[in-house]
GUFI-258619 format. One record per residue (C-alpha): x, y negated, z. Coordinates in steps of 0.05 Angstrom, whole numbers, padded with zeros to 5 digits, always signed. Layout:
% GUFI-258619
XYZ ...
END
This chain:
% GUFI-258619
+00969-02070+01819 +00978-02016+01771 +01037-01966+01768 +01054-01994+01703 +01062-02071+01707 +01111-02053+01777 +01158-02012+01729 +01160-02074+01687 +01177-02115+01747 +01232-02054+01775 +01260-02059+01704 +01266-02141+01711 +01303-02139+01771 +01357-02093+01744 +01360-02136+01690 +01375-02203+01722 +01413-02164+01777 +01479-02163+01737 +01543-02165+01753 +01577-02230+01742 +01659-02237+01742 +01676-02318+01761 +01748-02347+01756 +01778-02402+01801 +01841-02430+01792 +01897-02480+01815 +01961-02510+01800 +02018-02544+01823 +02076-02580+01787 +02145-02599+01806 +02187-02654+01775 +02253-02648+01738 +02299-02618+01789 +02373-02597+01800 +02390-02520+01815 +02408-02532+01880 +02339-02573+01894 +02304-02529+01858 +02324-02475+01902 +02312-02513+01968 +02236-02519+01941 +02180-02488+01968 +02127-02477+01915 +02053-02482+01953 +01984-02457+01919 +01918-02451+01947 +01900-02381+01964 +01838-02345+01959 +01773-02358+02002 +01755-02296+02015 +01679-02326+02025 +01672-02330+01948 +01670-02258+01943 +01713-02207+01923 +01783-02213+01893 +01795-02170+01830 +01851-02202+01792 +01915-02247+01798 +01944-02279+01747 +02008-02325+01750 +02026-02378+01693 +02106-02409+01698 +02111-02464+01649 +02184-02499+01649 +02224-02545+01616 +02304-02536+01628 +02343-02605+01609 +02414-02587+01599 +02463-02645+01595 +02539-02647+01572 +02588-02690+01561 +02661-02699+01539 +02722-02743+01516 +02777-02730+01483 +02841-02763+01519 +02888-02741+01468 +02924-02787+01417 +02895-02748+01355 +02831-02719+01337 +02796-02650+01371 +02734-02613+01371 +02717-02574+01420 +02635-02527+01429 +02589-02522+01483 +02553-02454+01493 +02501-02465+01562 +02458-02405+01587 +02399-02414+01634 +02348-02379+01661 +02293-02395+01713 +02257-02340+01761 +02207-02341+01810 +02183-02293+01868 +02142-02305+01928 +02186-02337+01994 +02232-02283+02023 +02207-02240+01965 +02234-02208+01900 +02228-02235+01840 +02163-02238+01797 +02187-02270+01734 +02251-02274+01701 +02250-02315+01649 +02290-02298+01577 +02360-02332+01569 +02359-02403+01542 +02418-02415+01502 +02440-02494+01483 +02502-02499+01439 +02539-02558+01405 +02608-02571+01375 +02635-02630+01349 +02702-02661+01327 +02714-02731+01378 +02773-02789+01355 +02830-02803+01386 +02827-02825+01452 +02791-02897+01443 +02825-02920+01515 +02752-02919+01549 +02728-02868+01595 +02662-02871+01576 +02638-02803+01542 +02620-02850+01488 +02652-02888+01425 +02686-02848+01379 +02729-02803+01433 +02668-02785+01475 +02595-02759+01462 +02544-02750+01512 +02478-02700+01485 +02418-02671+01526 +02381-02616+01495 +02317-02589+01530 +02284-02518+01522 +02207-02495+01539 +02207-02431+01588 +02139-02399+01593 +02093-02334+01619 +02043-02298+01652 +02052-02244+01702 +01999-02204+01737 +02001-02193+01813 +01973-02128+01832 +01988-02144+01905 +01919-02179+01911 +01926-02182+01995 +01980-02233+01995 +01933-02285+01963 +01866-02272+02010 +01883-02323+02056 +01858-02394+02079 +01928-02417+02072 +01972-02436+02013 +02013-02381+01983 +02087-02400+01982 +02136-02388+01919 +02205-02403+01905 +02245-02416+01836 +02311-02410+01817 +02356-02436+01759 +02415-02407+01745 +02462-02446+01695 +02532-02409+01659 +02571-02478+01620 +02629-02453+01574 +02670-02495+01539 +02723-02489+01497 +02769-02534+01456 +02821-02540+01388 +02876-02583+01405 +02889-02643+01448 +02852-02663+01518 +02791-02654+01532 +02753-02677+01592 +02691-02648+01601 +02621-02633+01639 +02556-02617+01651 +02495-02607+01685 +02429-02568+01678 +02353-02583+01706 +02284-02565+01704 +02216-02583+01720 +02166-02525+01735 +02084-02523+01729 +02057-02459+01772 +01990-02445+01768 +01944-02387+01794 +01881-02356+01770 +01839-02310+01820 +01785-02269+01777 +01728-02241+01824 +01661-02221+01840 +01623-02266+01871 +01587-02258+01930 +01506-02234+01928 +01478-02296+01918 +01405-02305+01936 +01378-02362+01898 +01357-02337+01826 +01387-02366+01765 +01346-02396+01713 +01343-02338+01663 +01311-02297+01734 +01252-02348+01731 +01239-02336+01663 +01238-02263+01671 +01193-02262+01729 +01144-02315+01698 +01143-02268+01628 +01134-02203+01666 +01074-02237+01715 +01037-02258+01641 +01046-02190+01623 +01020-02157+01679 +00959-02197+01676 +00948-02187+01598 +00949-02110+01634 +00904-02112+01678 +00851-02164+01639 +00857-02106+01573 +00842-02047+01630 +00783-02073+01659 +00743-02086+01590 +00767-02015+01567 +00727-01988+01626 +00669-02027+01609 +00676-02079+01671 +00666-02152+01652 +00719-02205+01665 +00698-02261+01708 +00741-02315+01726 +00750-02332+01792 +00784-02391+01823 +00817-02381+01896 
END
């Protein structure tokens, strides 16, 4: 075999021997919970098998949804208004770690003007008024401390939501409350290099097969530009 068809084949294998960057991923959601629940949470994802290959990247995605509730009555005998200013925010580290994300205040805010007391305590009718208003938290962060996800184990987070209600009122009684909650979606992305992998890929085949026709085209135009005859021989 001739020095030129194996610099064809050298150059194939550098071709197909390229380095490919794979992603793997998971996630984990949580239902609508209270700060206190929240908080008492552990947050589990699968960590990295360190058999794939090697781990280059780490990237975290919080989605959320905070549900913030009020409501109020007025227990006066003539009418009142009164606003509603909520702030919340939501944050998430690893367990017995600092935070990772902090997520932007979420501000809700309502005013209104209730009746006179209607003689029902009900947050309802024309003294009360009961509202929910709900706000989307979301982001990415990158985690540059890869070694805390090579494991075989999960990787555990925490989350928490805290919640400032203030209220204030014009005139007569007002009786009033609320409450905040959130559900949570956490989901991990691991970016890496695989590991060698022996098997060829399709588009190795074809490079091997196209360089073995060439080689032969090589050799067959060689021997009749030395004068030798081609005879075809079958082993």
């Amino acid at each position: 075999m001739n020095s030129s068809f194996l610099s064809l084949v050298a150059a194939g294998l550098a071709l197909c021997a390229h380095t490919r960057a794979d992603i793997i991923s998971y996630s984990t959601s949580l239902p609508v919970l209270t700060p206190s629940a929240l908080a008492a949470t552990t947050i589990r994802l699968q960590g990295f098998d360190a058999t794939l290959g090697t781990l280059t990247q780490v990237k975290l995605s919080f989605t959320s949804e905070i549900v913030q509730s009020a409501q109020a009555e007025n227990l006066a005998g003539s009418g009142a208004g009164f606003t509603f200013l909520g702030q919340d925010t939501l944050s998430f580290g690893h367990v017995g770690g600092p935070a990772l994300f902090h997520s932007s205040e979420i501000q809700f805010t309502r005013s209104a003007t209730l009746a006179a007391f209607d003689s029902v305590l009900d947050y309802d009718g024309v003294s009360g008024l009961h509202f929910t208003q709900n706000g989307a938290v979301l982001g990415d962060y990158r985690d540059a401390n890869l070694a805390a996800y090579v494991t075989s184990r999960t990787v555990d987070f925490s989350a928490a939501l805290g919640a400032i209600s203030t209220w204030s009122a014009s005139g007569g009684i007002m009786l009033a409350g609320s409450s905040v909650a959130s559900s949570l979606r956490l989901a991990v992305e691991y970016g890496y290099t695989p590991a060698l992998v022996t098997v060829p890929e399709t588009p190795t085949f074809a490079v091997f097969a196209g360089l073995a026709a060439l080689g032969g085209v090589i050799v067959v135009r060689r021997r009749y530009a030395s004068g030798g005859a081609f005879t075809p021989t079958l082993s």
